[in-house]
MARTORPA-606673 format. One line per 8 residues: number of its first residue (from 1); their letters; for each residue x, y negated, z negated of C-alpha. Coordinates in steps of 0.1 Angstrom, whole numbers. Layout:
# residues N
NUM) a) X,Y,Z ~ ...
This chain:
# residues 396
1) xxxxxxxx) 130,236,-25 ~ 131,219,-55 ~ 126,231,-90 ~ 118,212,-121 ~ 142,223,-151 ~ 120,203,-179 ~ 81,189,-187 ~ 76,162,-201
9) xxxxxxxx) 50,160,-230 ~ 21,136,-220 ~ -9,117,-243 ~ -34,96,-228 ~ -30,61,-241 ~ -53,56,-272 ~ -56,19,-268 ~ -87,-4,-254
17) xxxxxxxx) -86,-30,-228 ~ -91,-58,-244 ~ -63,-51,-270 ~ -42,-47,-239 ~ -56,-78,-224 ~ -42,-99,-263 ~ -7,-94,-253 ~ -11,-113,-221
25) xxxxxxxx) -9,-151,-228 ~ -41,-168,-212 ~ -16,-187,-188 ~ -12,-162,-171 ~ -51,-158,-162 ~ -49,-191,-147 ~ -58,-195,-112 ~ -53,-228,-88
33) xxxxxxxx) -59,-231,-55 ~ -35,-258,-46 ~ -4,-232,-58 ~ -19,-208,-39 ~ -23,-229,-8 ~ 17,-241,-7 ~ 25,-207,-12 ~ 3,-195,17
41) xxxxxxxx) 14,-223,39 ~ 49,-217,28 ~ 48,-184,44 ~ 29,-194,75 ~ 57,-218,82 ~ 83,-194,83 ~ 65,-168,100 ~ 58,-193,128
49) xxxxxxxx) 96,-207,125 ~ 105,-167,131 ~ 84,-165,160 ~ 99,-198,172 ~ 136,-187,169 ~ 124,-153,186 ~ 110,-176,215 ~ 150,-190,224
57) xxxxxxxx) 167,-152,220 ~ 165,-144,252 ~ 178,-181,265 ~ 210,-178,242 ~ 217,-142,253 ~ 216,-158,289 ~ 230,-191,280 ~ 261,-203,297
65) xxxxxxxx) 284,-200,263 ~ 275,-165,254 ~ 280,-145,292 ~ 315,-161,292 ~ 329,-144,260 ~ 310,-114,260 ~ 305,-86,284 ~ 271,-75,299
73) xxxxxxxx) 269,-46,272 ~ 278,-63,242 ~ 248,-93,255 ~ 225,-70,254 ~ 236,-56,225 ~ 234,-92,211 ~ 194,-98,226 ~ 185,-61,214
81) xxxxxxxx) 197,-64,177 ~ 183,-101,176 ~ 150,-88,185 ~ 153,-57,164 ~ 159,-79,131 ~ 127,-103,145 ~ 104,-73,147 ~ 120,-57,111
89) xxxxxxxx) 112,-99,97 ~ 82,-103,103 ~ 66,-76,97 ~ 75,-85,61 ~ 62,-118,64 ~ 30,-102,80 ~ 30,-78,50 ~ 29,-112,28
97) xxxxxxxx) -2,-124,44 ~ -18,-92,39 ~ -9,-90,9 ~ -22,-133,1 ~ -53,-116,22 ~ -54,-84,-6 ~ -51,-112,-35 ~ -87,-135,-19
105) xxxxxxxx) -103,-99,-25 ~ -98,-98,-61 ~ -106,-137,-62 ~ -69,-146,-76 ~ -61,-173,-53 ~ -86,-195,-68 ~ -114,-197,-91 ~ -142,-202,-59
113) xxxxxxxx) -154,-169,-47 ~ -165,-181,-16 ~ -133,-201,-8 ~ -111,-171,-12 ~ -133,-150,10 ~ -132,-179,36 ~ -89,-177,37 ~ -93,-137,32
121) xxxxxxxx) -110,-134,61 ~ -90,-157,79 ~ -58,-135,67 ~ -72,-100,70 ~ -83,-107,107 ~ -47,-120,116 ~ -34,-85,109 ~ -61,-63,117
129) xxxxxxxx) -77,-55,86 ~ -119,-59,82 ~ -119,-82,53 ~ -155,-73,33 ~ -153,-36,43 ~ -117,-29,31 ~ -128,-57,1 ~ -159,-29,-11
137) xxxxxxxx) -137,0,-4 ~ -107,-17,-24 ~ -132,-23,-49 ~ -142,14,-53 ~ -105,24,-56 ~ -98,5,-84 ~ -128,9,-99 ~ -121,48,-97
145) xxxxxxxx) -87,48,-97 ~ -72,85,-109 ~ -104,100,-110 ~ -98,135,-97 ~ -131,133,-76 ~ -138,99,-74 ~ -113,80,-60 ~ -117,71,-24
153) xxxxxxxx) -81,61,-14 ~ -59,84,-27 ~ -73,117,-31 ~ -54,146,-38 ~ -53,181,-26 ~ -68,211,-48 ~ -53,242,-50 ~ -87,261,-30
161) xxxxxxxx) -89,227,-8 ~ -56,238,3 ~ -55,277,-4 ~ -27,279,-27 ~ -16,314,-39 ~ -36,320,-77 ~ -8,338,-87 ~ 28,329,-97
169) xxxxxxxx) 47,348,-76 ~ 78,327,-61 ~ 78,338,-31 ~ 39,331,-24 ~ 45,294,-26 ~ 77,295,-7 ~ 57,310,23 ~ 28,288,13
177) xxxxxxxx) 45,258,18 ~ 76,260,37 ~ 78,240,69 ~ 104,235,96 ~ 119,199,80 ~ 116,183,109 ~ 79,191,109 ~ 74,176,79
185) xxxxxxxx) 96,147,86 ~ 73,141,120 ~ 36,146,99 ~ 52,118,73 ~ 62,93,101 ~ 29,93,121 ~ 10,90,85 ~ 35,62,79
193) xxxxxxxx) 31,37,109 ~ -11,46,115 ~ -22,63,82 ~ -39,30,73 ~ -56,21,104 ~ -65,60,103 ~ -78,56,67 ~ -100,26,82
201) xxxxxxxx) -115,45,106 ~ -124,74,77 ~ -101,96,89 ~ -82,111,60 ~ -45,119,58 ~ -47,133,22 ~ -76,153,17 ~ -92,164,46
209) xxxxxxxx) -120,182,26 ~ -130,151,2 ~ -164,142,7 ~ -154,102,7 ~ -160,94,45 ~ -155,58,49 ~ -153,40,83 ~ -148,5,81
217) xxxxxxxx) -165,-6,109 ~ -198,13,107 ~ -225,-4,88 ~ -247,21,88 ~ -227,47,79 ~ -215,60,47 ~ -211,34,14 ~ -216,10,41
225) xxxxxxxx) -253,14,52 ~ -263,-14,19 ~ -239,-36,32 ~ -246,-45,70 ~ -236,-80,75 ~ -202,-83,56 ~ -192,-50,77 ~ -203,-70,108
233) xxxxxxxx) -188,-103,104 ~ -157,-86,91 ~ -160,-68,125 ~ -168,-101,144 ~ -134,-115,128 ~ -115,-84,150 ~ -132,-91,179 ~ -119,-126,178
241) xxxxxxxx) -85,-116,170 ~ -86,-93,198 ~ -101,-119,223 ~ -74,-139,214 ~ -46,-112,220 ~ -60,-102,250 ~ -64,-141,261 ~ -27,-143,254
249) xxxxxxxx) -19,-116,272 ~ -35,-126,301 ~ -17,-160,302 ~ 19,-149,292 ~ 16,-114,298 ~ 18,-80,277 ~ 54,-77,268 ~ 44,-110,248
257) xxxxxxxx) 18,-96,224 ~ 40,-62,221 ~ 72,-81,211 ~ 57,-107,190 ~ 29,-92,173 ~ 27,-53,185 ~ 59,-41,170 ~ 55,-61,135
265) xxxxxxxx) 20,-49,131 ~ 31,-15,135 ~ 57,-18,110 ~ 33,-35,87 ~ 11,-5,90 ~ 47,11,72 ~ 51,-11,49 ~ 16,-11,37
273) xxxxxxxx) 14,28,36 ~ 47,30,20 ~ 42,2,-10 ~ 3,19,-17 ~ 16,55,-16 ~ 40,45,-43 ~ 23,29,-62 ~ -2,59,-66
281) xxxxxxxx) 15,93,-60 ~ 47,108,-86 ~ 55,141,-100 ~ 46,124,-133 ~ 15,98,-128 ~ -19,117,-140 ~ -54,126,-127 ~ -84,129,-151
289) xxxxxxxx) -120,142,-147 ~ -152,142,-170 ~ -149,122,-203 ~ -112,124,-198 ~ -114,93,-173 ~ -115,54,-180 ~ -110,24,-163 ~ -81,18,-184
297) xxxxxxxx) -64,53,-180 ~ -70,54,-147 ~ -55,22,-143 ~ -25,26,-159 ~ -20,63,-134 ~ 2,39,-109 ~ 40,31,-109 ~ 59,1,-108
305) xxxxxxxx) 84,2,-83 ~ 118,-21,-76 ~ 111,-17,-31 ~ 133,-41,-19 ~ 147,-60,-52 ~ 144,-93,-51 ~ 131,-99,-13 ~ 106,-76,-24
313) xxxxxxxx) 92,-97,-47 ~ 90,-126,-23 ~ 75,-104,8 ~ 51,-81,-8 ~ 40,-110,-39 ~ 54,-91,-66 ~ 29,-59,-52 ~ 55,-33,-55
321) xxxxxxxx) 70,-47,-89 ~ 39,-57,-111 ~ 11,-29,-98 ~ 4,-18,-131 ~ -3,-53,-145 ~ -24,-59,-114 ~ -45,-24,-116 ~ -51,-35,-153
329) xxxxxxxx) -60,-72,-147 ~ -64,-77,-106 ~ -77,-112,-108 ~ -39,-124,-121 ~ -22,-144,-100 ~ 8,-123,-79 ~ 29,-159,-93 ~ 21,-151,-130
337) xxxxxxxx) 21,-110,-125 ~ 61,-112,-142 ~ 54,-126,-171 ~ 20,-103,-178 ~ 41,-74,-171 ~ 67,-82,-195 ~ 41,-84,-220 ~ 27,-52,-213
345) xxxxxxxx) 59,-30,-207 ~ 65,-45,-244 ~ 35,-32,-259 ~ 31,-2,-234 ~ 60,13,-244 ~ 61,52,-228 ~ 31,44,-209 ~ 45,20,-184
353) xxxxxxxx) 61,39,-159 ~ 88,21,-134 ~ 108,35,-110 ~ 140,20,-96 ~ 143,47,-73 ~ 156,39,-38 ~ 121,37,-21 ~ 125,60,12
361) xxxxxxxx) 142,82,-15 ~ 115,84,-34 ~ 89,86,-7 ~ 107,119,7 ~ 104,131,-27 ~ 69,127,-37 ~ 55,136,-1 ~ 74,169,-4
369) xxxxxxxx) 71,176,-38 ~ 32,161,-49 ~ 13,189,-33 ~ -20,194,-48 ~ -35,194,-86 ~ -53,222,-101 ~ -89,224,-93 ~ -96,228,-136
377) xxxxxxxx) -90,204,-164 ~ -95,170,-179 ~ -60,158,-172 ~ -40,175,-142 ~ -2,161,-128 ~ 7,172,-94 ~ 25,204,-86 ~ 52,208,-65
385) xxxxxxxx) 64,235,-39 ~ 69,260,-63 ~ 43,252,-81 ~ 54,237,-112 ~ 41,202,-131 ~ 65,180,-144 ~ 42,170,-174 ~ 22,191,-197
393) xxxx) -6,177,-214 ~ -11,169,-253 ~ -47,156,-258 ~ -57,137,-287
């Protein structure tokens, strides 16, 4: 069990949105469709040139040239790790479209609303995702974003929503919280590969006991019931992708769908989980309540994260690196998010927080160490295991 040696001191940030929005030339506000569209096309193409390639493994792990200098064993080998690295690809590339998908909802692909829902939906439905339901939810996190009871997509445990020892007796949070790690190794994989299909469906792998119940795919239910027919056409895009899995199927059987489109879904499920969960949840990003909150505080309670270096930048659209610039001005293009970060890091100073930690590193960490927040005050940090902060807070 970890124990933090030292807390940090921690002041809101004093400043107002528009001076943060001065430091960040006007270029980089600038939105054009026909960028957007090479860049999206760009990645069709080599997601279709993977699938292509993927098409012709199983013909050169049987062609004449391969069997003659290998054995059976090392052929399969061969087919298996080629097929390994095609599931592992594109799942990253289909992590790109949902992420050009995520950028239509904040309108950043062009300056027409309607044509960026049109490719949105187009996107979203590819890869499973209900495009005006998750675009309204979406909507509410940001607009919420670190508010200790408002926030719909990341909401942390309490101390009573979990039953955490009052006292500070060592030993009560050791037996509080210590589980077998292969327990908590198994809980962080299944949230991993369906958390965000779960959180779709409104069923919550954070706080079970928050009162934000939000099926996706229910009009009438929930934040939902004012918004019936983009919850039903964004439903009517899944039923098409689904007839037209199931068509598939039924022409070039199962295994087909599974290998080509099963197995990198469900690692984009990962990879969405994984890049989101970052971006949100750290020993030392804060939660506010009551006057404490603003749009601006709250959107600057996310991290900046290097997941994958440079690759990373190109599969996930500069998500992982530039979140903090996109929390603060979401309808930026991903293309110009660099250069608006740069500006703000400048003038951000201490308040810009970036980690260059190794991301499954990282995730192990803050899943075993970001437990709950207290259930009093206007600023509150995780606690870990042992139930220590690793910020204290000086208010203004």
């Amino acid at each position: 069990m970890a124990s933090r040696k030292s807390t940090s001191a921690f002041t809101p940030l004093p400043w107002s949105l528009s001076e943060l929005k001065a430091v960040v030339p006007e270029r980089c506000f600038e939105r054009d469709l026909s960028v957007s569209l090479l860049f999206i096309g760009r990645h069709v193409l080599i997601s279709g040139a993977a699938g292509y390639m993927a098409a012709h493994i199983n013909d050169f792990a049987n062609s004449y040239f391969v069997p003659q200098h290998l054995p059976n064993l090392y052929i399969n080998i061969t087919r298996w790790g080629l097929w390994s690295f095609y599931f592992f690809f594109q799942s990253l590339m289909f992590t790109g479209l949902w992420f050009f998908g995520h950028e239509c909802i904040h309108n950043a692909i062009s300056r027409y609303r309607q044509v960026d829902d049109v490719i949105g939906f187009l996107l979203l439905s590819f890869v499973g995702t209900p495009y005006y339901s998750w675009q309204f939810s979406h909507g509410l996190h940001h607009a919420h974003r670190a508010h200790a009871e408002k926030e719909p997509a990341y909401v942390p445990e309490t101390r009573s929503s979990i039953a955490v020892p009052g006292g500070h007796d060592h030993a009560e949070y050791i037996e509080h919280f210590e589980d077998a790690p292969l327990y908590t190794l198994g809980t962080l994989i299944i949230r991993q590969f369906i958390g965000f299909p779960l959180f779709l469906l409104g069923v919550r792998t954070d706080n079970r006991k928050a009162d934000t119940f939000i099926c996706h795919f229910l009009p009438p239910r929930g934040v939902f019931k004012h918004r019936y027919n983009g919850v039903i056409i964004s439903d009517i895009g899944l039923i098409i992708m689904g007839y037209l899995l199931l068509r598939t199927s039924q022409v070039y059987g199962l295994s087909v769908i599974v290998k080509y489109y099963g197995i990198p879904w469900v690692l984009l499920n990962n990879w969405i989980v994984l890049i989101t969960y970052l971006h949100h949840t750290a020993p030392k990003i804060p939660y506010y309540r009551g006057k404490a909150w603003s749009f601006l505080r709250g959107a600057l309670s996310t991290v900046d994260r290097n997941l994958l270096g440079e690759w990373g930048r190109f599969f996930f659209l500069n998500a992982a690196h530039c979140h903090v610039a996109h929390h603060l001005f979401p309808q930026i293009p991903w293309h110009h998010l660099p250069e608006a970060t740069k500006h703000l890091k400048a003038f951000l100073g201490d308040h810009y927080v970036y980690s260059d930690e190794p991301a499954f590193k990282a995730l192990w960490r803050s899943y075993t160490q970001c437990q709950y927040i207290d259930d009093e005050g206007d600023v509150v940090f995780y606690r870990n295991t042992a139930g220590e902060s690793a910020m204290k807070v000086a208010m203004e």
